[in-house]
C-alpha positions as CSV (number, residue, x, y, z in Angstrom):
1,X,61.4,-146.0,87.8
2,X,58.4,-144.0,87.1
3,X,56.9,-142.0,90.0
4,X,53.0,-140.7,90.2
5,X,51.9,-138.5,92.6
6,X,48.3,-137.8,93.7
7,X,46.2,-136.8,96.5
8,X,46.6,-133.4,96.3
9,X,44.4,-130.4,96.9
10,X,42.4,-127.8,98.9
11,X,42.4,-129.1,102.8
12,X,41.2,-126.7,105.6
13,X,43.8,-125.6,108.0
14,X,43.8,-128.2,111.0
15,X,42.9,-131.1,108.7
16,X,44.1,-134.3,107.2
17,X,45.1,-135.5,103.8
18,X,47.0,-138.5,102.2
19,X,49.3,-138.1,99.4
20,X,50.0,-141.1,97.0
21,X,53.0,-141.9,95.2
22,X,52.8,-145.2,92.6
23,X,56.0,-146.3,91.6
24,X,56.3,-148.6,88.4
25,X,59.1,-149.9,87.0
26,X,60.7,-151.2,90.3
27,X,59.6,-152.8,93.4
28,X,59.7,-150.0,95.6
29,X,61.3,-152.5,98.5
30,X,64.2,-152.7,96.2
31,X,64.8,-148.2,96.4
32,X,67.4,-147.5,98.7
33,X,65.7,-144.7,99.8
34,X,62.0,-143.1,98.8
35,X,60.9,-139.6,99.8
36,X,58.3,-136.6,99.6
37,X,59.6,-132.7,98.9
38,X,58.0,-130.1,98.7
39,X,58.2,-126.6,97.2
40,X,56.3,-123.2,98.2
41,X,56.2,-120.3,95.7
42,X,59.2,-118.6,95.9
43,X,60.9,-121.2,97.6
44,X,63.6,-124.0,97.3
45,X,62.4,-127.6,97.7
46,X,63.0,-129.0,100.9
47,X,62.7,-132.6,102.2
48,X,59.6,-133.6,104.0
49,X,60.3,-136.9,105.0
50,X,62.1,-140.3,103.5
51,X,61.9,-143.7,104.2
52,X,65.0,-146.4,103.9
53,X,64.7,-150.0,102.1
54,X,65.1,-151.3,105.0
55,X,61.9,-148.7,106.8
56,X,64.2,-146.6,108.9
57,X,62.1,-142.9,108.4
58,X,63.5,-139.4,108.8
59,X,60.9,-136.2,108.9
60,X,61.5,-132.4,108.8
61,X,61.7,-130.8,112.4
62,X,58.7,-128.9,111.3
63,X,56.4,-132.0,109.9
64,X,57.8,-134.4,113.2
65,X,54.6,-135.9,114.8
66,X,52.1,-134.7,112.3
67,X,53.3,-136.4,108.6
68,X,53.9,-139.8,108.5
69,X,55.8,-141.6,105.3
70,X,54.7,-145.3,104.8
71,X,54.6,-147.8,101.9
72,X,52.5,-150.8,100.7
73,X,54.4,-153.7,99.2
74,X,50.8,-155.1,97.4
75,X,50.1,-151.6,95.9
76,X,53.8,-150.3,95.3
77,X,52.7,-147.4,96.8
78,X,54.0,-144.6,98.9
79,X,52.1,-142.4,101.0
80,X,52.2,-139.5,103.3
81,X,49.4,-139.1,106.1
82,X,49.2,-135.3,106.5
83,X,47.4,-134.5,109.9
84,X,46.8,-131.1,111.4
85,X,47.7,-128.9,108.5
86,X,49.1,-125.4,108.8
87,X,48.8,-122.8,106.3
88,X,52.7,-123.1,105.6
89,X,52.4,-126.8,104.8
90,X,50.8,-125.2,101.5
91,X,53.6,-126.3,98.5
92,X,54.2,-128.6,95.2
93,X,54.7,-132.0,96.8
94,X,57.1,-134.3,95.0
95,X,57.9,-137.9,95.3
96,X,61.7,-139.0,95.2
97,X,63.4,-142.2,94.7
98,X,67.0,-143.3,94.8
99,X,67.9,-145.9,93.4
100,X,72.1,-147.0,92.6
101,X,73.5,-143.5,91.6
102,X,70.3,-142.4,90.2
103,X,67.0,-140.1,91.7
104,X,63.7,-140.2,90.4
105,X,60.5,-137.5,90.8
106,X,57.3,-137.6,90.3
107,X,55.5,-134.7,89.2
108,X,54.5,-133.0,91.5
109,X,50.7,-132.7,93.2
110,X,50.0,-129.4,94.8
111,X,48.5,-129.1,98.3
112,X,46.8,-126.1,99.4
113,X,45.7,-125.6,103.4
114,X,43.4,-122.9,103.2
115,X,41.2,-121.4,106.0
């Protein structure tokens, strides 16, 4: 599975943006389990949010009610809707995928909520 993440960029504090992951390789219905990390300077990655084959989602306490993970079947996509932005929500996102005993990443597109 090969994972590319876009979308990233400059986005004023209290606004929006959409992150993009295109999987090839794999039907991304067939993943156990996709997700979106992050990681802030200095930081560990953390998870952001995952979403199940089967569409059951989990979210960081911190993103709850503001991210949401979703997936198109037709583009083999996965996103993550990013509303109301906050200055810590600045980091080097990452796309995930599990898949048997294996995890795949994309490379990383970097976000950056300025004021």
């Amino acid at each position: 599975v090969q994972l590319q993440a876009s979308g990233g960029g400059l986005v004023p504090a209290g606004g929006s943006a959409r992150l993009s992951c295109l999987a090839s390789g794999r039907s991304i219905f067939s993943l156990s389990r996709m997700g979106w990390y992050r990681q802030a300077q200095g930081k560990q990655r953390e998870l952001v949010a995952t979403i199940t084959g089967g569409g059951a989602t989990t979210y960081a306490d911190t993103v709850k009610g503001r991210f949401t993970i979703s997936r198109d079947s037709a583009e083999n996509t996965l996103y993550l809707q990013m509303n109301s932005m906050k200055f810590e929500n600045t980091a080097v996102y990452y796309c995930n995928a599990h898949y048997g005993l294996w995890d795949f990443w994309g490379q990383g597109t970097q976000v950056t909520v300025s004021s």
